[in-house]
N, C-alpha and C positions, 0 to 999 in steps of 0.2 A: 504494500500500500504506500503510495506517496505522497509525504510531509506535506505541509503546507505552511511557506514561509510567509508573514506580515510582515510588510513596511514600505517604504519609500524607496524609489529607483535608485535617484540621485541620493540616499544619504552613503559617506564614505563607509560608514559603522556596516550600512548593508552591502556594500559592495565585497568587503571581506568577509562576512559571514556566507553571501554565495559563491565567492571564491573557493571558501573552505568544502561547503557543501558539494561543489562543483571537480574539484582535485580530491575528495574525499568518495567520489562515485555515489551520492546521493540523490535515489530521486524524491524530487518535489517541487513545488510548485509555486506559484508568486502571485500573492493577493498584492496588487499596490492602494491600501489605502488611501493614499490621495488620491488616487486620479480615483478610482470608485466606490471609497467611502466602504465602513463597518458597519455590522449591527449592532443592536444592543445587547442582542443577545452572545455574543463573542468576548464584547468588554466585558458585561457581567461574568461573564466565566473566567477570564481573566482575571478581574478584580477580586473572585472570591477563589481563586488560589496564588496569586501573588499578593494581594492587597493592593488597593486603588493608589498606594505611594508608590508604588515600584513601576505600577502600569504608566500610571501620567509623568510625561519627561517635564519637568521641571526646570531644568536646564537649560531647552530650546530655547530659541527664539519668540517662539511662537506662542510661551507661556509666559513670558518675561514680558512679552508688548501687549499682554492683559493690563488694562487699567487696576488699580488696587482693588477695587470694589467686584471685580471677577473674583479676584485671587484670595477674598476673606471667606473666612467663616467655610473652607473646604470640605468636602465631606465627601462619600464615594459616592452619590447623586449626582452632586452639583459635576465634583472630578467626571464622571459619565457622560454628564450632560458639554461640558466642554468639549470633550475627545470626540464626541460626536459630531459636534459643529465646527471642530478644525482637529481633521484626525493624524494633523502633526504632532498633535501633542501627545500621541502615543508613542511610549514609548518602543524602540526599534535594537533590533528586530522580535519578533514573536513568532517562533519557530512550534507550529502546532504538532504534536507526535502524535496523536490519537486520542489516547489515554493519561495525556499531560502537554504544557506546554514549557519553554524555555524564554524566560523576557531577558533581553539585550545579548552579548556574545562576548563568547570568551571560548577557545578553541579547545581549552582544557574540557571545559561542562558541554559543548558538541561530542566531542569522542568518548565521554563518558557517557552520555544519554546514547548514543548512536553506538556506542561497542556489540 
């Protein structure tokens, strides 16, 4: 059966995570949530086995050029309801296995989950 990678084309993060998957003879697949957008019901799954902190990138850009009044009083709703209407702010990549996922990459935790 084959994986199903989330994220963005252009992020460098993902570029190496398909590189690895790609030299590592993995097959799967490529949702690009920006250009077609997530469901809810994906975040929620997400969110309740990572936690809505790990899901939502923080970091970006995208989350940082929120006015303060986005960015208050966060909760895994409201975190849901962002990701939704700019789903760069998910965090990248989200590598779906089946029976669990992997948020962001680190090449050690691919050949672990993947051995």
């Amino acid at each position: 059966m084959p994986y199903t990678l989330y994220g963005i084309k252009a992020c460098d993060t993902m570029k190496k995570a398909r590189a690895w998957l790609d030299e590592h003879r993995v097959d799967y697949g490529f949702h690009d949530y920006k250009a077609v957008g997530i469901d809810r019901a994906s975040l929620q799954k997400w969110c309740a086995e990572h936690g809505w902190q790990t899901v939502l990138n923080r970091a970006g850009t995208t989350f940082r050029k929120l006015d303060d009044a986005q960015k208050a009083d966060l909760d895994e709703a409201k975190a849901i309801e962002l990701m939704l209407a700019q789903p760069s702010m998910i965090k990248r990549p989200v590598l779906d296995l089946g029976d669990r996922t992997l948020v962001g990459f680190k090449p050690d935790n691919y050949a672990a989950a993947l051995a």
